[in-house]
C-alpha positions in Angstrom: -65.4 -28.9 -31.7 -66.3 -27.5 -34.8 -68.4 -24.5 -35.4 -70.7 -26.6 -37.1 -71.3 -28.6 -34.1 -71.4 -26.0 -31.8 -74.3 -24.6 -33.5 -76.1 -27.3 -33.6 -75.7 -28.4 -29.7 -75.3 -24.5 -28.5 -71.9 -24.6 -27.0 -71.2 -21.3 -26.2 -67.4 -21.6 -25.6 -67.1 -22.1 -29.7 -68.2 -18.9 -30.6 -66.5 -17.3 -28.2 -63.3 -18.2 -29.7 -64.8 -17.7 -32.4 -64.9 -14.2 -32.1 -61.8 -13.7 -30.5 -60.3 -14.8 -33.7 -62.6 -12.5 -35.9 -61.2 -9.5 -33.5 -57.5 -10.4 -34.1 -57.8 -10.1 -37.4 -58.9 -6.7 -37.5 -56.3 -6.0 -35.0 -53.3 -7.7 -36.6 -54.3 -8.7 -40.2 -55.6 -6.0 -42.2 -53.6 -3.6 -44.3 -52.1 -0.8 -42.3 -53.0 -2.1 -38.7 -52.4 -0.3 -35.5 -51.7 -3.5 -33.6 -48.2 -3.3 -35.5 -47.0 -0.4 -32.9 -47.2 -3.3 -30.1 -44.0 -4.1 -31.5 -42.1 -0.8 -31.7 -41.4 0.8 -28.7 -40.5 3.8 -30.4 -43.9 4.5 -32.4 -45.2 7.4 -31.9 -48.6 6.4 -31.9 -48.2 4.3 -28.5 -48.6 7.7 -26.5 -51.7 8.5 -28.4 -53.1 5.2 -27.9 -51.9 5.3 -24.1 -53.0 9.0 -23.8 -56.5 7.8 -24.8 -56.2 4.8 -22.6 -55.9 7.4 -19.6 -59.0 9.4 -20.8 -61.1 6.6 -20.8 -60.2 5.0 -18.0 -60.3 7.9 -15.6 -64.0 8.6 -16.9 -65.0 5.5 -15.9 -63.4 6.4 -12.4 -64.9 9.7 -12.5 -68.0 8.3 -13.1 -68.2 6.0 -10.2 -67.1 8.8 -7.8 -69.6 11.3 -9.1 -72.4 8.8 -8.2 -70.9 8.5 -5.0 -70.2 12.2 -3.6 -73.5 13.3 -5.7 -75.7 15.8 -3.7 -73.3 15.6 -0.7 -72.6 18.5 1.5 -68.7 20.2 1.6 -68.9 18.2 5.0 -70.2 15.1 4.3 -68.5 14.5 1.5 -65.6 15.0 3.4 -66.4 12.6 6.5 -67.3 9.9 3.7 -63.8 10.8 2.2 -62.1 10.4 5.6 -64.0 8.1 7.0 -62.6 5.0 4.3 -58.6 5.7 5.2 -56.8 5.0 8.5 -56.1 8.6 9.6 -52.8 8.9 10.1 -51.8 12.4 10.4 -49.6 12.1 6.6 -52.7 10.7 5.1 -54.9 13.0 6.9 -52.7 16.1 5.3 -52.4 14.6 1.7 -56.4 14.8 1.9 -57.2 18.3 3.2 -54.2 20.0 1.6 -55.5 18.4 -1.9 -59.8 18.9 -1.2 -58.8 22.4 0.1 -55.1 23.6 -0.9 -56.2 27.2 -0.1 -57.0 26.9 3.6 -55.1 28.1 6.6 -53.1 26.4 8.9 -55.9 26.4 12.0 -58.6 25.2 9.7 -55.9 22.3 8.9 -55.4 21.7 12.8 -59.0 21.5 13.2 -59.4 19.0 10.3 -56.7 16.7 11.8 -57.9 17.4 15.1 -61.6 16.8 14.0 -60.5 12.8 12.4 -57.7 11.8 14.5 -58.3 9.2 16.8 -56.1 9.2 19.6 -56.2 12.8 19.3 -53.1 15.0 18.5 -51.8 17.9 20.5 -52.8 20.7 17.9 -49.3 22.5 18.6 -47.2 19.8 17.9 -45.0 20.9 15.3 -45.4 17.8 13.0 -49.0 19.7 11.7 -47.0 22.4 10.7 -44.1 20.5 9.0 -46.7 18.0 7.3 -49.0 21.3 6.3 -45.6 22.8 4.4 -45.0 19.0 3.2 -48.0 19.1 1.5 -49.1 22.3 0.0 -50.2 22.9 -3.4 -47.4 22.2 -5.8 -44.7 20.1 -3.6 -46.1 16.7 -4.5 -48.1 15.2 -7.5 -51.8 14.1 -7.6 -50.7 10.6 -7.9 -48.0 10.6 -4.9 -50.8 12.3 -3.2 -53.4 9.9 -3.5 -50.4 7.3 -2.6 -50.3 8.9 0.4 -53.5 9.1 1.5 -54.4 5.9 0.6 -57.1 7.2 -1.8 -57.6 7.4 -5.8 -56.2 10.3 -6.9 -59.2 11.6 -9.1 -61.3 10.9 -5.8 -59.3 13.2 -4.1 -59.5 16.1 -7.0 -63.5 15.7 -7.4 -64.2 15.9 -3.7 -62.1 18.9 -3.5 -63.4 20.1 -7.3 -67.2 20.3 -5.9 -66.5 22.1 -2.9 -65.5 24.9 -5.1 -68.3 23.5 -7.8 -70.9 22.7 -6.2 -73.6 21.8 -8.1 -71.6 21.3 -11.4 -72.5 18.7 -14.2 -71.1 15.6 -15.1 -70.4 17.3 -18.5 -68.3 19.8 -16.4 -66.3 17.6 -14.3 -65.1 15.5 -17.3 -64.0 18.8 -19.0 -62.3 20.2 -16.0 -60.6 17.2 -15.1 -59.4 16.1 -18.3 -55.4 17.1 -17.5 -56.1 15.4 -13.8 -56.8 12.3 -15.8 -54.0 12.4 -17.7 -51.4 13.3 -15.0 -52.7 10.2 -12.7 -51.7 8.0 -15.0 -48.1 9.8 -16.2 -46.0 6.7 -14.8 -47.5 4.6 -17.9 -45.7 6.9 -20.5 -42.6 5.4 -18.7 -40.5 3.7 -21.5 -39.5 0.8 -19.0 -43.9 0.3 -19.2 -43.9 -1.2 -22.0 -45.5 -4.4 -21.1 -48.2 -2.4 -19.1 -48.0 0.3 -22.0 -49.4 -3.4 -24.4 -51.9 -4.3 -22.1 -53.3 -1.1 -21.9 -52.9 -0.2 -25.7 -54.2 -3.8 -26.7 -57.3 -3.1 -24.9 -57.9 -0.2 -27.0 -57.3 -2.3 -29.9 -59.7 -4.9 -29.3 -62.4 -2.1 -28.9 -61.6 -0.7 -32.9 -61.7 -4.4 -33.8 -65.4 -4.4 -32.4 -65.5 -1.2 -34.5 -64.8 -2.6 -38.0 -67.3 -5.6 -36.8 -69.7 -3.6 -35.9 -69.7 -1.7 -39.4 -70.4 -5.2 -41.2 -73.2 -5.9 -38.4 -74.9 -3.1 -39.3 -75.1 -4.0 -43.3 -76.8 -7.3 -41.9 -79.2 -5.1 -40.5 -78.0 -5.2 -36.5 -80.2 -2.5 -34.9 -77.5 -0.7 -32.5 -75.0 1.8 -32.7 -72.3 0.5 -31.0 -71.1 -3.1 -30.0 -70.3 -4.2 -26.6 -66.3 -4.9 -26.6 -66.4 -8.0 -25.4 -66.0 -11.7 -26.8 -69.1 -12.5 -25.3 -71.1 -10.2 -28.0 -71.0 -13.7 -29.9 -73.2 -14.9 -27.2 -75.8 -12.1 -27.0 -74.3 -9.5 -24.9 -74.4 -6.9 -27.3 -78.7 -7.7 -27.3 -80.6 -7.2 -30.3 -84.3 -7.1 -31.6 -86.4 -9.5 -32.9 -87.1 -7.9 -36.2 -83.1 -7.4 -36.8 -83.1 -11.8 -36.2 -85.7 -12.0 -38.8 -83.9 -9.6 -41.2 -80.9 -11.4 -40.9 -82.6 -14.6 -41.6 -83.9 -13.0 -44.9 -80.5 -11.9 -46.2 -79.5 -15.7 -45.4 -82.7 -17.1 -47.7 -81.8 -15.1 -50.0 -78.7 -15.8 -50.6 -76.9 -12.6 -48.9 -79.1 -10.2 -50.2 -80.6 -7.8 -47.9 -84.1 -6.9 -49.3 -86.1 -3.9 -47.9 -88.3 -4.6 -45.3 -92.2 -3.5 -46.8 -95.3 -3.5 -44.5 -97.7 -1.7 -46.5 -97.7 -2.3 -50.8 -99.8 0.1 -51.7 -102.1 2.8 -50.3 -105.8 3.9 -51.9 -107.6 7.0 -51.1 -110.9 8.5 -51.7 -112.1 6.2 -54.4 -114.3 7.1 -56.9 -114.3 11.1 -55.9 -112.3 13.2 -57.8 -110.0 13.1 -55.5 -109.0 9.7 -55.5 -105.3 8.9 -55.2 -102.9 5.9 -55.1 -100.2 5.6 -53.4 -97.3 2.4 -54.8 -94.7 1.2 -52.8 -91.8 1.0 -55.1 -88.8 -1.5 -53.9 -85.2 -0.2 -53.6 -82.5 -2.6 -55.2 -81.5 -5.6 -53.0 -78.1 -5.1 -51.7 -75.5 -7.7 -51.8 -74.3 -7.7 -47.7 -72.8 -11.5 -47.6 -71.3 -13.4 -50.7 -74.3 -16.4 -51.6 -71.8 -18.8 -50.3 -71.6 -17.8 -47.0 -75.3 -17.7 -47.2 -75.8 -21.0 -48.1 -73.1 -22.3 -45.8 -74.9 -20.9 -42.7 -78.0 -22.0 -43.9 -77.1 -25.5 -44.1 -76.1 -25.6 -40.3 -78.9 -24.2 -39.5 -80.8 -26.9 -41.0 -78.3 -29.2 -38.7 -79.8 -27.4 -35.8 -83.8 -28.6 -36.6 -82.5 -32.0 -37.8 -80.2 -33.4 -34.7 -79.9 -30.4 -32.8 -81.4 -28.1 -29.8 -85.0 -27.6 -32.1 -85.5 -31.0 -32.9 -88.8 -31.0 -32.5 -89.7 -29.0 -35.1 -88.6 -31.0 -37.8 -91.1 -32.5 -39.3 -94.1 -29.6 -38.4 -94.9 -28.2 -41.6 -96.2 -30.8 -44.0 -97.3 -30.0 -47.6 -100.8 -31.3 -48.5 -99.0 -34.2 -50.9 -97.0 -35.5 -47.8 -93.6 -34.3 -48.3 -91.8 -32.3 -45.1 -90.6 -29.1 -45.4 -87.3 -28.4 -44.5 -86.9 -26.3 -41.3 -83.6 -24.6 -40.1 -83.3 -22.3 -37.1 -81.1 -21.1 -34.3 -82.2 -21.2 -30.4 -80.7 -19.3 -27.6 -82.0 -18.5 -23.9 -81.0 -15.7 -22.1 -81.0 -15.9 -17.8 -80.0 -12.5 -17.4 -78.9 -11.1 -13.8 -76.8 -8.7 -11.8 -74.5 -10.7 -9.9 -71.8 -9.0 -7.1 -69.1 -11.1 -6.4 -66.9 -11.0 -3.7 -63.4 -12.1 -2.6 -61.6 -15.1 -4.0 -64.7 -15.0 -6.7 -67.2 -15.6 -4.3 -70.7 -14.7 -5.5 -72.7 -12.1 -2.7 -75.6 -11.5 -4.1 -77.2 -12.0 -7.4 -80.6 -10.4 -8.8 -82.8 -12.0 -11.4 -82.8 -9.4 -14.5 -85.0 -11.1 -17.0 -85.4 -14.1 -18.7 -85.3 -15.0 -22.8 -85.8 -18.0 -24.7 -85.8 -17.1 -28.4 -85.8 -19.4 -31.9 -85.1 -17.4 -34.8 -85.7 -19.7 -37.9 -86.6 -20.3 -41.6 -89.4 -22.8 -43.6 -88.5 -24.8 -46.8 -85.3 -21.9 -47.1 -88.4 -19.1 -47.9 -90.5 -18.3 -44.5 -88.6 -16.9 -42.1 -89.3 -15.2 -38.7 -88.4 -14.7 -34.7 -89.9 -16.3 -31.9 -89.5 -15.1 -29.0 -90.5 -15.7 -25.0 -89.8 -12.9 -23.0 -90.5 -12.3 -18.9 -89.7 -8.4 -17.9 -87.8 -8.3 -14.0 -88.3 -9.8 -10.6 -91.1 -11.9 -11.7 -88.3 -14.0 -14.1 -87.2 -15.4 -11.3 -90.2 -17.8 -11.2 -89.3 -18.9 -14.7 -87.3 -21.6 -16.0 -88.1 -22.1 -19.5 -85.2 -22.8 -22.0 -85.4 -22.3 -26.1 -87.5 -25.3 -25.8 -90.2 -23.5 -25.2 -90.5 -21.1 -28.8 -90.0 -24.3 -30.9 -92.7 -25.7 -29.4 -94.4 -23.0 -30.2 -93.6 -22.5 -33.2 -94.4 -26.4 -33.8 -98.1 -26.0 -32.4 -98.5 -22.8 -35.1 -97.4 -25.1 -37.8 -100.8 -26.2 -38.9 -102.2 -22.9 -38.9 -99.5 -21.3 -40.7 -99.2 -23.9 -43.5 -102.3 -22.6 -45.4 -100.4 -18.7 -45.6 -97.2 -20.8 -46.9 -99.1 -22.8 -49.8 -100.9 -19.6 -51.0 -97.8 -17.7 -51.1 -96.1 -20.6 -53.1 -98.9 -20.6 -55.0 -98.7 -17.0 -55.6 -94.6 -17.0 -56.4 -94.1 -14.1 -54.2 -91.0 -13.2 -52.8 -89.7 -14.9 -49.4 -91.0 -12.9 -46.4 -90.8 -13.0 -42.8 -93.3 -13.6 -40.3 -92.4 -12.2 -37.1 -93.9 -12.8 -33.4 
């Protein structure tokens, strides 16, 4: 299917492979591209990528177990710890002599003592051996965690806030930035290298959502960063209506972003001696798509209104002689919920977000706006209302818009946007 068509019918899968393609070629096409090390082993840059790869990803871990040990006592967090691993008496050492390497040998006989079920004769000289097996220094993070049967940086933060107690996200990350590293040390392995790629192309695709985020944001997107994902061509990466509108504009026009102007002028204290005037004075269009990428995108748009998803706005705006103005526009809804699935992909539970239904559109290539229908959490649930429902809108307004669209022809202004 071509992108033409899936525009007009609002076939998701299109654009996403769309996009996929627009992120390879920042990754591999463009002068000087990083994606080139995926192909020498030997480059140094793969440990900076995989370094980075590390950092990240042990954030996000960090993250997850900092909401989950949160305002928990020295105790309970421990109990939680323990209480997710089969306590064997190795697993149960790999736990206490990592959350607290500095502790004596009874407290570690009443730890194992404490957990183990069937109990264990407290002189039996395995607790000994396994306490020497495990102190501080004879085993890695990683081959401790192993062990235990627990994520390594779990292990470190339980033990890092019984000695921190209290401290700040801000504080963890910065303390356990060489932790984060050393977890992940068996990925620096030259005989890696195809986990080494996946990791590093991951990484890639996110500076390819970079360098399309920079042209967004000429178009007017209203965000500072881009979701890095291929669904971002389907919304994930949200937006605003005013941003739809603006981009519509730079389309009219021909790929010329115009600034946006609410107020032309302001007049004060007439007739007084103080009276002053205040001119809005219009910055320079700025060329942000070339005219025939403009017109292009415009003309499937107009596919859209004329056989499309917003059909039934085609002939809505009449002139007074007769004759139909052309309309072209884009619809989209947006059913957006939290869904938790389990096992073999099987959905648990799934909460109703919000709901969206939004037609973003242009009149006789000079009027353009945003229509959107919007219903804020829970209560979306009792909606289901597609992009249908703006056009129609937008089709009942029709009438009472045309006089504002004959007096601004009339007038040979400029194209502007109306946006609801």
């Amino acid at each position: 299917m071509s992108v033409r068509d899936g525009l007009r019918n609002s076939v998701n899968l299109v654009f996403i492979r769309l996009m996929r393609d627009i992120v390879h070629h920042y990754m591999f096409l463009t002068p000087g591209s990083s994606a080139r090390l995926l192909q020498d082993v030997d480059d140094p840059r793969r440990a900076v990528y995989l370094a980075r790869f590390a950092d990240q990803e042990g954030q996000v871990f960090m993250r997850r177990f900092l909401v989950k040990y949160r305002r928990k006592t020295a105790q309970e967090a421990e109990d939680l710890l323990v209480g997710g691993v089969r306590p064997t008496p190795s697993r149960l050492a790999a736990i206490f002599r990592t959350i607290a390497p500095e502790a004596p040998l009874d407290q570690f006989i009443a730890f194992v003592k404490r957990h183990r079920t069937p109990a264990i004769d407290p002189a039996d000289d395995r607790l000994i051996k396994l306490y020497q097996q495990f102190a501080p220094g004879q085993m890695s993070l990683a081959d401790r965690g192993y062990v235990a049967g627990v994520h390594p940086l779990e292990l470190w933060l339980v033990g890092y806030l019984r000695s921190h107690p209290g401290a700040s996200q801000s504080q963890v990350m910065q303390d356990s930035h060489a932790e984060r590293q050393a977890v992940y040390s068996w990925l620096f392995s030259s005989r890696r290298k195809q986990a080494q790629d996946k990791r590093i192309l991951g990484l890639l695709e996110g500076e390819g959502f970079v360098e399309i985020h920079r042209q967004w944001a000429l178009t007017g997107y209203p965000f500072d960063t881009l979701v890095p994902s291929y669904a971002t061509a389907i919304g994930a990466s949200a937006d605003r209506p005013a941003a739809l509108a603006e981009l519509m504009g730079i389309l009219v026009n021909d790929g010329l972003r115009k600034p946006a102007m609410r107020i032309q002028s302001l007049h004060f204290a007439a007739a007084t001696p103080y009276e002053s005037v205040l001119q809005y004075k219009p910055g320079s269009p700025e060329r942000v798509l070339a005219p025939e990428v403009a017109q292009a995108v415009r003309g499937a748009l107009r596919l859209v209104v004329e056989n499309g998803t917003a059909q039934r706005v085609k002939r809505a705006f009449v002139r007074p002689d007769g004759s139909i103005m052309p309309v072209g526009g884009k619809t989209g809804t947006g059913d957006q919920r939290f869904d938790v699935y389990g096992g073999g992909g099987r959905l648990i539970t799934s909460r109703v977000v919000n709901r969206s239904a939004t037609f973003v559109f242009n009149v006789d290539e000079r009027f353009f706006g945003t229509i959107i229908a919007y219903v804020p959490g829970a209560q979306a649930a009792a909606y289901d209302f597609t992009s249908g429902l703006p056009v129609q809108l937008l089709k009942v307004l029709a009438p009472k818009l045309m006089p504002l669209m004959s007096a601004a022809a009339d007038d040979d202004v400029s194209p502007g946007a109306c946006v609801h």
